[in-house]
C-alpha positions in Angstrom: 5.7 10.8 7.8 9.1 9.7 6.9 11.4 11.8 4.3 14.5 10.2 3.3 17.9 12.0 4.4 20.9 10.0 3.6 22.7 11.2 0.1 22.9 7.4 -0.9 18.9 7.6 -1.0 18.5 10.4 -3.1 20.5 8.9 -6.4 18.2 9.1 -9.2 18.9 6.9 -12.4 15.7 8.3 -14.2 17.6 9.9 -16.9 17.9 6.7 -18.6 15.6 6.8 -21.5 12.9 3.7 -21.2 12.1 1.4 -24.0 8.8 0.2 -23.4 5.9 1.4 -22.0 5.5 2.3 -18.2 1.7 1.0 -16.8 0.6 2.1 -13.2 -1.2 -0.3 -11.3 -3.6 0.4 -8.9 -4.6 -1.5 -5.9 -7.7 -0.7 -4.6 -9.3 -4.0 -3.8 -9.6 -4.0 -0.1 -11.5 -2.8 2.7 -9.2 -1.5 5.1 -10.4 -3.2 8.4 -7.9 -1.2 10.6 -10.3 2.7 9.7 -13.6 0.9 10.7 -15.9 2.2 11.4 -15.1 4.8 8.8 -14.3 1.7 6.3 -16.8 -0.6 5.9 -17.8 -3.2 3.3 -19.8 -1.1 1.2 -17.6 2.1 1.9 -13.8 1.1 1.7 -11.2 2.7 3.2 -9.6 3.8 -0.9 -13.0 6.1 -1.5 -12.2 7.7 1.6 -11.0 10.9 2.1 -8.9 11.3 4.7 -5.5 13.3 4.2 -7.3 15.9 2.0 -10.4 16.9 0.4 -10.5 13.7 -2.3 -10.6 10.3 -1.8 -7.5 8.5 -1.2 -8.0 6.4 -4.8 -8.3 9.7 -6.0 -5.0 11.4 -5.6 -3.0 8.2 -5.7 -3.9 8.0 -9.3 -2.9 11.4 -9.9 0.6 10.8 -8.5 0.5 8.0 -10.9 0.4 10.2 -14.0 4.0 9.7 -14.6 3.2 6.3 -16.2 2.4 6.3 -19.7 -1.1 4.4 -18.8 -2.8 3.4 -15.3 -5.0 1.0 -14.2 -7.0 -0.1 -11.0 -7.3 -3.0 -10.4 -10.7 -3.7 -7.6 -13.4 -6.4 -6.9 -16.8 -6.2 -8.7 -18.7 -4.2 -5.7 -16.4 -1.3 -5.9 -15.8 -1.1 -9.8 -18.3 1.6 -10.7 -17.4 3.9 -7.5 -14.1 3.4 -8.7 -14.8 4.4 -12.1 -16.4 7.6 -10.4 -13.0 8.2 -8.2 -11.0 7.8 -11.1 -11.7 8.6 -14.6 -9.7 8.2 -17.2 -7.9 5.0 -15.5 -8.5 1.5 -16.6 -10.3 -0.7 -14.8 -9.7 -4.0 -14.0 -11.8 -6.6 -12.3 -10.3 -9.6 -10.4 -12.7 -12.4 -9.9 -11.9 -12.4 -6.2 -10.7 -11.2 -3.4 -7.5 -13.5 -2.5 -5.0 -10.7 -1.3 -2.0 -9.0 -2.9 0.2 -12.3 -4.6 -3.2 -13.0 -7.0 -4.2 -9.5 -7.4 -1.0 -8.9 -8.9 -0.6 -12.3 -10.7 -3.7 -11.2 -12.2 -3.2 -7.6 -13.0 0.6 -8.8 -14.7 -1.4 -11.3 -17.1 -4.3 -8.8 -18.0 -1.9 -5.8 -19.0 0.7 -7.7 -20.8 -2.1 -9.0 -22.8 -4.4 -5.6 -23.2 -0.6 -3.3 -23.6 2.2 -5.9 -24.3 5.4 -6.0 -22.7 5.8 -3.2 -20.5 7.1 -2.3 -17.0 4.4 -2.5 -14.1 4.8 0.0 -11.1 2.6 -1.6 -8.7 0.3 1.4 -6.4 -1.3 0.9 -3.2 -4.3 3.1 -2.9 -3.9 4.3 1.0 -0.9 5.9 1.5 0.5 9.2 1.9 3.4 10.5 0.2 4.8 13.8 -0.1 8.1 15.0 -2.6 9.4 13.1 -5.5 7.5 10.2 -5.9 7.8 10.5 -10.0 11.1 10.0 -9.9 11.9 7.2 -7.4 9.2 5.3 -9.6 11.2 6.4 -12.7 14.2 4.8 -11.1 12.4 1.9 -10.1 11.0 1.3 -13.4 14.6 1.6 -15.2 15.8 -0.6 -12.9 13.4 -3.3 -13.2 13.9 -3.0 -17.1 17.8 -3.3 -16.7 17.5 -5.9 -14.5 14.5 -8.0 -15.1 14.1 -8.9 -11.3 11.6 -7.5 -8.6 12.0 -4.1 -7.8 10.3 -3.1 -4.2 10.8 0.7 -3.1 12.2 0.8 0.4 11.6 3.8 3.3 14.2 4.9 5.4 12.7 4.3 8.9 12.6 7.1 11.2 11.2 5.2 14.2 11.1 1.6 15.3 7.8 1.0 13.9 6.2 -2.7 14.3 3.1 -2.4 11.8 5.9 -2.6 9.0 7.7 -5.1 6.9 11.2 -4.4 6.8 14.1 -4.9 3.5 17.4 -5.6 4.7 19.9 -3.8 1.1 22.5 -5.6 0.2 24.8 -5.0 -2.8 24.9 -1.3 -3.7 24.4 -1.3 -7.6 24.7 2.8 -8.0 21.4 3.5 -7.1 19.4 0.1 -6.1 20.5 -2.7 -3.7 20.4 -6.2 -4.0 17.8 -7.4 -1.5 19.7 -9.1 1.3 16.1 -10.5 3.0 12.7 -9.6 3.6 11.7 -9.6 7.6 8.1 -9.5 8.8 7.0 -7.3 11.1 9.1 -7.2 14.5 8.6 -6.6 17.5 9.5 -3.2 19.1 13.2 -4.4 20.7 14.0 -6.0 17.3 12.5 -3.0 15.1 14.8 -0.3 16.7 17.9 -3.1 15.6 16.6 -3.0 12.3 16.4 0.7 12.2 20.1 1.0 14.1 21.5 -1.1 11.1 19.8 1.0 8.0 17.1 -1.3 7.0 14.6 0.2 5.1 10.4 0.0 5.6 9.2 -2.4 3.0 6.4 0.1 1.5 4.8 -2.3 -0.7 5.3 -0.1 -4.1 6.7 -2.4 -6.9 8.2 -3.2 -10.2 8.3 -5.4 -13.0 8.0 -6.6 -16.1 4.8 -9.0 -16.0 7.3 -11.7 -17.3 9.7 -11.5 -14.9 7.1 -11.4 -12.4 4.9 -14.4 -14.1 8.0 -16.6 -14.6 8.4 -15.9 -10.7 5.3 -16.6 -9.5 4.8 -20.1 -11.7 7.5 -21.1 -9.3 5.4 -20.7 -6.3 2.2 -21.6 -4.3 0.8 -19.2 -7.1 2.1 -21.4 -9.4 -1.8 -23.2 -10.5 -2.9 -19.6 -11.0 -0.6 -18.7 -13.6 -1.4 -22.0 -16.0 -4.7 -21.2 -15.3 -4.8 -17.6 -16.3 -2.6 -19.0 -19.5 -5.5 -21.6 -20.4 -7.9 -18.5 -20.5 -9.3 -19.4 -16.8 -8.9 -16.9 -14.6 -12.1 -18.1 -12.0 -10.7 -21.6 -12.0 -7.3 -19.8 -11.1 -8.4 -17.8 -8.2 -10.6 -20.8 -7.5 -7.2 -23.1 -6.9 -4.9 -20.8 -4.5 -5.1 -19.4 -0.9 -5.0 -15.6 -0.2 -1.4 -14.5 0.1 0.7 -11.2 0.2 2.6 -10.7 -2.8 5.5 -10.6 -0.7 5.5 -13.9 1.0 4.0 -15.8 -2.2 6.8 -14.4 -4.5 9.2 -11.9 -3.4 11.0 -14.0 -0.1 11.1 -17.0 -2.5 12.6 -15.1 -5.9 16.4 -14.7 -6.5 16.3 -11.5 -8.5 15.3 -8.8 -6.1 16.2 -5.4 -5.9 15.4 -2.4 -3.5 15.3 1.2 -4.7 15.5 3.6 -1.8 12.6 6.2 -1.3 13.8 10.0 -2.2 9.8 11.1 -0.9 8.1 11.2 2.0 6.1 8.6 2.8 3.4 7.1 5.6 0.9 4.5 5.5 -2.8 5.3 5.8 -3.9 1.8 7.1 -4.4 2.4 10.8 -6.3 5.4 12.7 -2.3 6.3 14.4 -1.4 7.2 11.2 -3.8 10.3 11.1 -1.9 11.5 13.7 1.3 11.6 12.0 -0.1 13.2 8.1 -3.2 15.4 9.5 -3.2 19.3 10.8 -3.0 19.4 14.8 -5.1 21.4 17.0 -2.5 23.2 19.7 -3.1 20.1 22.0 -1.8 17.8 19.4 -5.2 16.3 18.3 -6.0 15.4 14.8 -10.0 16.5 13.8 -11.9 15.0 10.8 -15.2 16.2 11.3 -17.5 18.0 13.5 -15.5 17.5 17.2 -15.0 19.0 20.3 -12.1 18.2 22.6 -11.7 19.9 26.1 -8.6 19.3 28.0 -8.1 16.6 25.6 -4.8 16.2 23.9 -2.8 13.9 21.3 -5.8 12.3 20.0 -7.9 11.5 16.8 -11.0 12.5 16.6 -12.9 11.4 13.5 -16.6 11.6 12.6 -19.4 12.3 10.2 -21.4 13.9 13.0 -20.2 15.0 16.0 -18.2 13.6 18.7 -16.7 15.2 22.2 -13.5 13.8 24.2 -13.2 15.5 27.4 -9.9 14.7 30.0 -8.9 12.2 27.9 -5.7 11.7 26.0 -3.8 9.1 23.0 -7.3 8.0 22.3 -8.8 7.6 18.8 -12.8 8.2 18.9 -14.1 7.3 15.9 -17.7 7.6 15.2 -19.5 7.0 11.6 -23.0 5.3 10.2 -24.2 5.2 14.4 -21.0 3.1 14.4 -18.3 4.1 17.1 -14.7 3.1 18.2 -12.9 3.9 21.1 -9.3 2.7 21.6 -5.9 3.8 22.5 -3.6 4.9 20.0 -0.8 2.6 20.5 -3.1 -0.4 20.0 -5.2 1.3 17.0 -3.4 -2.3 15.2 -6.5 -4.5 17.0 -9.3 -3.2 15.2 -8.8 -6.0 13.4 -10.1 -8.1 16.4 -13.1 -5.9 16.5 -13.8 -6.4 12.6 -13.2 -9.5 12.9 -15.6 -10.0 15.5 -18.8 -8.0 13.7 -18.0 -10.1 10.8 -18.8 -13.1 13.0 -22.2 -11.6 13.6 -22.9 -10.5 10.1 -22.3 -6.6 11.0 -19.8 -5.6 8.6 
């Protein structure tokens, strides 16, 4: 979990009275490979509840209330437990799974058409974040307004993590930085440089006005998606590009791109390390979802919906759910991917 210290983080331009509606986004189209076996196909990881007692969809769309509407934006199989997760949202379908850079090409075309020109904060649904999130995103908004760039909230690191994208600030602008570079994620000798020389986490909250970000994305691989959302095809769109991060797709490619610095704390729910870091600790160090027993066990995650035992062991997740069960070190919790990846080659996910 990660609060941000440094005085030039904390500046807050969310006085500045905004002129146009502010729409929350949701993202909450995934699966989250890296929680299976708790996250599965037909139980993904945002109906989860994992760092409290509501799903993780749940209370990111209650954080969201400082927009003047929100949406979630999911696939077709998830809308109506979605609708159940959160009510009172909006709910919008994309017609397919292609990752982050169409999901949000998507999402900018349907709201500027259902609301009108507005400012898009863009929401993951699976992460953790603790303090003034309302405000950063004010900030971010009004900045995105004043600017018409990209806007991507940054989080000051406070280890040399390698699971993360990182934004290297350039300009100061009095509360926002022009964005120097985006930098994928690094390895552990080059992380700790990036952390040495105040380079922020890329968190992968955003915004925009959907024409800044449309007139961004035409330019791009996302380019045929766009004109094909504007001829009143969205299928044929989705149909005619490649999945693609947001970030690669639009933001390393656009000019105007801007980096508001995170005044809240702040950790990513996409890997079973992470539970470590947000959950309550036994006096061993273990983190417990579930019915589980540890015995001279210690700095591990124990996760089930039955009951599982670790005994001598430690920095281990067990996770056990559905007769499903994972057992891996913590420091490589990354590679359940590989095993996903795997059962999806035999039909078991």
């Amino acid at each position: 979990m990660v609060q941000a210290t440094h005085s030039f983080f904390l500046r807050s331009r969310a006085s500045t009275t905004m002129d146009c509606p502010v729409v929350a986004v949701v993202l909450a189209g995934g699966t989250g490979t890296r929680l299976y076996p708790a996250s599965r196909s037909d139980r993904p990881k945002q109906l989860l509840s994992l760092d409290g007692d509501r799903p993780l969809l749940t209370r990111t769309v209650d954080r969201a209330r400082f927009a003047d509407e929100v949406y979630v934006l999911t696939r077709e199989r998830y809308a109506e437990a979605v609708r159940e997760a959160a009510p009172g949202a909006a709910v919008l379908v994309e017609p397919a799974g292609r990752d982050t850079g169409p999901a949000l090409t998507y999402a900018a075309h349907r709201i500027r058409e259902q609301v009108g020109e507005c400012v898009l904060c863009c929401l993951p649904s699976d992460h953790h974040v603790e303090g003034d999130f309302a405000g950063t995103m004010r900030t971010a908004a009004q900045t995105a307004l004043e600017t018409r760039g990209l806007v991507t909230v940054g989080v000051e690191p406070t280890r040399p993590a390698t699971g993360y994208g990182y934004v290297e600030p350039g300009l100061d602008e009095d509360g926002y930085f022009a964005v120097e570079r985006f930098v994928e994620k690094p390895d552990r000798a080059t992380a700790r440089t990036y952390v040495d020389q105040h380079f922020l986490w890329n968190a992968g909250v955003f915004a925009w006005t959907p024409t800044a970000f449309l007139d961004a994305a035409r330019e791009t691989v996302l380019g045929p998606l766009v004109e094909a959302l504007a001829a009143g095809d969205p299928a044929g769109g989705f149909a005619a590009v490649e999945s693609i991060s947001v970030d690669h797709a639009v933001l390393e490619a656009a000019d105007d791109v801007f980096v508001v610095p995170a005044g809240f704390a702040w950790d990513d729910l996409g890997a079973w390390d992470a539970l470590q870091r947000v959950c309550d600790r036994d006096a061993d160090g273990n983190a417990v979802l579930g019915e589980a027993l540890a015995l001279d066990a210690a700095d591990c995650v124990l996760a089930t919906d039955g009951h599982v035992s670790a005994v001598g062991v430690s920095d281990l997740v067990v996770a056990s759910y559905d007769g499903h069960t994972l057992v891996a070190p913590l420091d490589e919790a990354e590679r359940v991917r590989e095993v996903v990846a795997r059962l999806r080659e035999r039909g078991q996910f």
